[in-house]
C-alpha positions as CSV (number, residue, x, y, z in Angstrom):
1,X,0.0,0.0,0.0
2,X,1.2,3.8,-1.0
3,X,2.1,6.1,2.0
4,X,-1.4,7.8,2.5
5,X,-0.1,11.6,1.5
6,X,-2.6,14.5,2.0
7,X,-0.2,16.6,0.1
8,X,2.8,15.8,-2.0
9,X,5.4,18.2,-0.7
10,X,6.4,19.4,-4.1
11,X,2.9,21.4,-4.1
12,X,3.4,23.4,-0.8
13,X,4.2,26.6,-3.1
14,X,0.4,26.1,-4.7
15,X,-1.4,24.8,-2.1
16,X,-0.4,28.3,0.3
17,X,-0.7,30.7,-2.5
18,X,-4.1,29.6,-3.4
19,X,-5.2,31.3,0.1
20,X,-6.3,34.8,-0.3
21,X,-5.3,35.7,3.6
22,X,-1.9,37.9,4.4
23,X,0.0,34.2,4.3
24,X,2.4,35.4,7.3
25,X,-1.2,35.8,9.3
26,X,-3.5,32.5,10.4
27,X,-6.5,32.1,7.9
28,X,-9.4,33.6,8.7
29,X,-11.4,30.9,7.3
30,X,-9.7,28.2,9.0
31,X,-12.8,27.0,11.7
32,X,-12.4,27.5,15.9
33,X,-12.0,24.3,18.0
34,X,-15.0,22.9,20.3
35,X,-14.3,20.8,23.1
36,X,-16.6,17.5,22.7
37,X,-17.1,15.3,25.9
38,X,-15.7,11.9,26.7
39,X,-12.1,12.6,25.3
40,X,-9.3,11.5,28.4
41,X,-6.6,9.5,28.5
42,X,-2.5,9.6,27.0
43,X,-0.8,10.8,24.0
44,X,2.8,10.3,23.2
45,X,5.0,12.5,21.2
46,X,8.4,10.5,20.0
47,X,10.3,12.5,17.0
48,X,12.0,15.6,15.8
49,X,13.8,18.3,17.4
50,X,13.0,21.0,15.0
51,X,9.3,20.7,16.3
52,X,9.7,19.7,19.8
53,X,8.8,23.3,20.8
54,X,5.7,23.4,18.5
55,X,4.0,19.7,20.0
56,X,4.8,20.9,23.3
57,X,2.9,24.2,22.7
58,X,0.1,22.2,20.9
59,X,0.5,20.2,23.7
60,X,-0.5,23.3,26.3
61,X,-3.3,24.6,23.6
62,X,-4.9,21.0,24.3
63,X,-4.7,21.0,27.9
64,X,-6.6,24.3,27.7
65,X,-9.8,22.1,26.6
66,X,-8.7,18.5,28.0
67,X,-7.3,19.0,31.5
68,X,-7.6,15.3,32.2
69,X,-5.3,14.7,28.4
70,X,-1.6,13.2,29.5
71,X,0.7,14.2,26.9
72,X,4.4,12.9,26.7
73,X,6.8,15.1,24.6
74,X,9.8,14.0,23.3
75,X,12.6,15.9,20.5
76,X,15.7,13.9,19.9
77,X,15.3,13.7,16.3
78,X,13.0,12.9,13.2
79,X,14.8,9.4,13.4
80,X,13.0,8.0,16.5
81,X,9.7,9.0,15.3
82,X,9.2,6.0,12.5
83,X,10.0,3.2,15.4
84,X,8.4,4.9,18.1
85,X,5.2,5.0,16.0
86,X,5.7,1.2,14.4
87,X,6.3,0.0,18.1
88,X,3.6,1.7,20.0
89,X,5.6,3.7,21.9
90,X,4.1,6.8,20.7
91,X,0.7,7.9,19.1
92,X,1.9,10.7,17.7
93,X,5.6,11.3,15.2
94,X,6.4,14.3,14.6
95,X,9.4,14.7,11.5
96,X,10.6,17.4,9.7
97,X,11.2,15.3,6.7
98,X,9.3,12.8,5.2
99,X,9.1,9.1,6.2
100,X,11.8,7.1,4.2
101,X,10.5,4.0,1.8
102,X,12.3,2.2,4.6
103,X,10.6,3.7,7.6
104,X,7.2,3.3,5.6
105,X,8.0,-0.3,4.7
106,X,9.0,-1.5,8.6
107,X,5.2,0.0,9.8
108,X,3.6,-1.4,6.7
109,X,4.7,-4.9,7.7
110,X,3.9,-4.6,11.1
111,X,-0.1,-3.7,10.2
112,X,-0.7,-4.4,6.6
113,X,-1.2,-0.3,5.9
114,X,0.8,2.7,5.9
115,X,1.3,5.5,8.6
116,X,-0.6,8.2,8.0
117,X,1.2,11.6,7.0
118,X,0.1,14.8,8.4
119,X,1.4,18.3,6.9
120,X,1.3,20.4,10.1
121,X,2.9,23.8,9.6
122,X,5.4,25.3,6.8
123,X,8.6,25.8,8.2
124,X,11.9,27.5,6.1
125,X,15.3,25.9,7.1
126,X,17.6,29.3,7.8
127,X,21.0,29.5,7.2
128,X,22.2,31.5,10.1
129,X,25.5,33.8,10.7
130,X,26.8,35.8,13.5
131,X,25.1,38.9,13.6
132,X,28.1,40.9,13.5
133,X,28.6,39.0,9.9
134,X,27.7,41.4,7.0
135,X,27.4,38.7,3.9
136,X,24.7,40.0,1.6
137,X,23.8,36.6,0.6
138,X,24.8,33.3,-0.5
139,X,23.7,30.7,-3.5
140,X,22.9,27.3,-3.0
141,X,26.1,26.3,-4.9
142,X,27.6,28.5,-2.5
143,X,26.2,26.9,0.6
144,X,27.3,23.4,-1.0
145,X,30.9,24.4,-0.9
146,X,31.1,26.1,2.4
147,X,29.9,22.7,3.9
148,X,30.3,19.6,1.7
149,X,33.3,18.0,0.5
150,X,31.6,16.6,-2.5
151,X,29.9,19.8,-4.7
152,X,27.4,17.7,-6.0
153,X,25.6,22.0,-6.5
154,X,28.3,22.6,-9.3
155,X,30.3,25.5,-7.6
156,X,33.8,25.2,-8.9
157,X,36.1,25.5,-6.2
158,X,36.1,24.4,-2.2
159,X,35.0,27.7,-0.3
160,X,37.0,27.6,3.3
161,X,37.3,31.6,3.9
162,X,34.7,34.4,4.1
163,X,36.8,36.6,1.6
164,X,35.5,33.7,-0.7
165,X,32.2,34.9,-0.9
166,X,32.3,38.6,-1.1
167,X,33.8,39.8,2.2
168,X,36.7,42.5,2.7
169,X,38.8,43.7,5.6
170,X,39.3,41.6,9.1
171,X,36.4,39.1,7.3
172,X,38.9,38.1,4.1
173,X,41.1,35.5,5.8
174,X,38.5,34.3,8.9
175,X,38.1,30.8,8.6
176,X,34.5,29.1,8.9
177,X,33.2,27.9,12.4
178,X,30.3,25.4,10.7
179,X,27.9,24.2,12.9
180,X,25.2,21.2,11.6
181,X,22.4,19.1,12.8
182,X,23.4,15.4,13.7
183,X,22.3,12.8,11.5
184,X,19.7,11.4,13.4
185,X,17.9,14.6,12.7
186,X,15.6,15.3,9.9
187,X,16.6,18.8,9.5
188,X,20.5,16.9,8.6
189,X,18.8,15.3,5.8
190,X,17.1,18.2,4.4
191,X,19.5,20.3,3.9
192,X,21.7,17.4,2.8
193,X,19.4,16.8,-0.4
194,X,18.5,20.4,-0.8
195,X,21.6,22.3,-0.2
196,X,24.4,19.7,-0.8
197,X,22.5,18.1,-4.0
198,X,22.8,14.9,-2.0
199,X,26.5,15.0,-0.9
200,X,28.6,14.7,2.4
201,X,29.0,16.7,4.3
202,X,32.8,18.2,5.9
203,X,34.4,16.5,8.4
204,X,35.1,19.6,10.1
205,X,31.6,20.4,10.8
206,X,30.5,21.0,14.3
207,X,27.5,18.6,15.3
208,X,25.1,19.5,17.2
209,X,22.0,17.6,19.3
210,X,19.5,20.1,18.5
211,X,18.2,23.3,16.4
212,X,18.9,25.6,19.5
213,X,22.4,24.4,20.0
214,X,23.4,25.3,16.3
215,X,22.0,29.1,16.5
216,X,23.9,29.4,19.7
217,X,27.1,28.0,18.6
218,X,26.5,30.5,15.3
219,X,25.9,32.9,17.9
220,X,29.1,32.8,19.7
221,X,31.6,32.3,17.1
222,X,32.2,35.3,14.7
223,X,32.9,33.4,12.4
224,X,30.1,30.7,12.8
225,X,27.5,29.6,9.5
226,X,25.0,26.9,10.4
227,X,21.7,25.6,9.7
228,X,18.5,25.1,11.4
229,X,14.5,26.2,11.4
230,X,13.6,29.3,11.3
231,X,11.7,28.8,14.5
232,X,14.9,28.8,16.2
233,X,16.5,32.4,15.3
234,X,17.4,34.6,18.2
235,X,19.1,38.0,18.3
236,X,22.5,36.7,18.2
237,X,22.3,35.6,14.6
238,X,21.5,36.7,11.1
239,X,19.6,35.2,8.2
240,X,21.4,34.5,5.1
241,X,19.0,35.2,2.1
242,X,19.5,32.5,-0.4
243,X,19.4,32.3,-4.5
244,X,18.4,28.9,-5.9
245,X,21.3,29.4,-8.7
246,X,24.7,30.9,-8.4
247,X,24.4,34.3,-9.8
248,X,20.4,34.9,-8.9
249,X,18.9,37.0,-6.9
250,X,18.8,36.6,-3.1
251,X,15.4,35.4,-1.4
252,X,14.9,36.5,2.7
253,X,13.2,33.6,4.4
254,X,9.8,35.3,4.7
255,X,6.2,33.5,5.0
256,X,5.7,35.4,1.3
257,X,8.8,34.2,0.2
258,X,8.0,30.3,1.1
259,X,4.3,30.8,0.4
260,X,5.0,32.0,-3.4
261,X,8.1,29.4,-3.9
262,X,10.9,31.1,-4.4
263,X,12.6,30.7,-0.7
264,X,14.5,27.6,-1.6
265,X,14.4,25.8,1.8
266,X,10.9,26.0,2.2
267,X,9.3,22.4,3.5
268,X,6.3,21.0,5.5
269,X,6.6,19.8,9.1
270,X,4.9,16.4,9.6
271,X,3.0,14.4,12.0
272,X,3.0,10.8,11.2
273,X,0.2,9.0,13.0
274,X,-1.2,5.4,12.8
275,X,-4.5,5.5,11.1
276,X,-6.1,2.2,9.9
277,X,-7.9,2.9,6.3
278,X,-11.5,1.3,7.6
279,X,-11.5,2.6,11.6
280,X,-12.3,6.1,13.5
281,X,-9.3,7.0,15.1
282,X,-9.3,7.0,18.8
283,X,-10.7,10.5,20.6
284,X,-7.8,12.2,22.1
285,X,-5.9,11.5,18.7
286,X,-9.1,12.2,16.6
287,X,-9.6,15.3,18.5
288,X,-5.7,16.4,18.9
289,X,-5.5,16.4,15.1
290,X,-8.5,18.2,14.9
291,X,-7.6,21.2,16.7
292,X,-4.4,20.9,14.6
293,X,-6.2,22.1,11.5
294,X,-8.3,24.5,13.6
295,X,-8.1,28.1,13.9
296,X,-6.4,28.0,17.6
297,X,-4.2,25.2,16.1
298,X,-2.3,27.4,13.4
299,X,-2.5,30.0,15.3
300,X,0.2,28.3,17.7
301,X,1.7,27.7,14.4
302,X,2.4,31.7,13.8
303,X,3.1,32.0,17.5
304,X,5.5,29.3,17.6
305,X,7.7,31.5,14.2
306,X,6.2,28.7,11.0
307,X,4.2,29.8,8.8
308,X,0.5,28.6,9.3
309,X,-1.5,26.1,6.4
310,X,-4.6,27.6,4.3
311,X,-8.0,26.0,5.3
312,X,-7.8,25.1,1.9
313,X,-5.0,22.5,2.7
314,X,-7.2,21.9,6.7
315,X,-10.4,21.6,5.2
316,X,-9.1,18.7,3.1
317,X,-7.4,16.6,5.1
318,X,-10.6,17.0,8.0
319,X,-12.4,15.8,4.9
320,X,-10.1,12.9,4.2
321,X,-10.0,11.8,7.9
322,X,-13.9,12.4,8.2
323,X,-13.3,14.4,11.2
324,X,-15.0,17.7,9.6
């Protein structure tokens, strides 16, 4: 059986832009959230990092009409999400990529369907410099050479000194500090097959267990470039506009920007959940996903720093769950 997709990711430009609302605002049209009775019990949160913040405010927002709701958070990575939901360890997996065929495969032959995937929010992976650093911008080919070893972008030559890409003075001989995602993170393997074309990356990057830990090691090196959600920027770092192609023009990571496509490092966030094809799912998770797709549920979203989904992407997957 195919992965049951609401969305394919490659339409997240489309499906945002064919709201009419201000797409850095939550959509007016998106419905409010209604308590129902009988709804108690435990959820579990297993999975990413890069939205640990986001389930555990979701999390709160819940609380607010289920008092009597448990819910277990935990971020180490998008990873531990595909297990944790195949095993029963958690009802909820949260990933900020999307469930590899392998991942997919392992649940599949555990219940004879797939997991269910949930586009949650928009997010737009930053690349983040000191904010002392004055770069005007960087390409993607660019990027690529600043932190794999490979170039599988196409720039021509290894970039290992800010003078490299544009900057003068003190900056022309300073070295880079580079600070990544470990690999059991989801974030790692997004910008690895968006920004490095698929290749490896340097073994002098410095890896890091989470998205906070990056911005703050960016944040106290002067010389320091990482990666990491835009969720996660503070006032101790800058964000690098990006152009898709060496030469283009550079793109600020703004909800427009990801909304109309041309932010290159635009992606969904995901919850994975299990949902059999022919059964209701149970009321705390029926209900949780609910308010997911619910005014007061994207407006945690914007809260949170994402960029909130259209009611015409909510109303549809309600729809497809039956839980309109």
């Amino acid at each position: 059986m195919m992965l049951k997709k609401a969305f394919a990711v490659a339409a997240l430009a489309s499906a945002v832009a064919l709201s009419s609302y201000a797409v850095a605002d939550v959509d007016p049209n998106l419905p409010d959230y209604t308590a129902v009775s009988g709804v108690s019990g435990n959820l579990s949160s297993i999975g990413s990092d890069t939205l640990n913040n986001l389930m555990a405010l979701w999390a709160e927002e819940f609380n607010r009409f289920y008092p009597s709701v448990n819910i277990q958070v935990q971020g180490a990575g998008s990873s531990t999400a595909p297990p944790a939901l195949t095993e029963g360890t958690a009802t909820l997996a949260p990933m900020s990529r999307g469930m590899r065929q392998s991942e997919i495969q392992a649940f599949e032959d555990k219940f004879g369907y797939a997991p269910y995937e949930l586009p949650v929010a928009i997010d737009m992976l930053a690349v983040y410099v000191n904010k002392d650093n004055p770069i005007e911008g960087l390409s993607l080919p660019q990027v690529d050479a600043i932190f794999s070893a490979t170039r599988r972008c196409g720039y021509d030559s290894d970039i290992t000194r800010w003078g490299q890409v544009g900057l003068t003075g003190a900056w022309e001989n300073r070295d880079f500090a580079l600070y990544s995602r470990n690999a059991v993170s989801g974030t790692y393997g997004f910008f690895k097959d968006n920004a490095l074309c698929g290749g490896d990356f340097k073994s002098s990057i410095n890896e890091q267990p989470g998205s906070s830990s990056v911005v703050q090691g960016v944040s106290e090196s002067i010389n320091g470039i990482g990666y990491s959600g835009i969720g996660y920027r503070t006032s101790g770092v800058r964000v690098v506009p990006l152009a898709a192609e060496h030469g283009g023009d550079f793109v600020e990571a703004s909800a427009e920007n990801a909304a109309s496509g041309e932010y290159p490092l635009a992606r969904y966030l995901f919850i994975y959940i299990n949902k059999h094809p022919n059964q209701e799912l149970d009321p705390q998770t029926r209900e949780f996903v609910k308010m997911l797709y619910s005014k007061p549920g994207q407006e945690v979203v914007h809260r949170d720093g994402y960029v909130p989904l259209p009611e015409t992407l909510a109303s549809r997957i309600r729809s497809e769950l039956g839980i309109d």
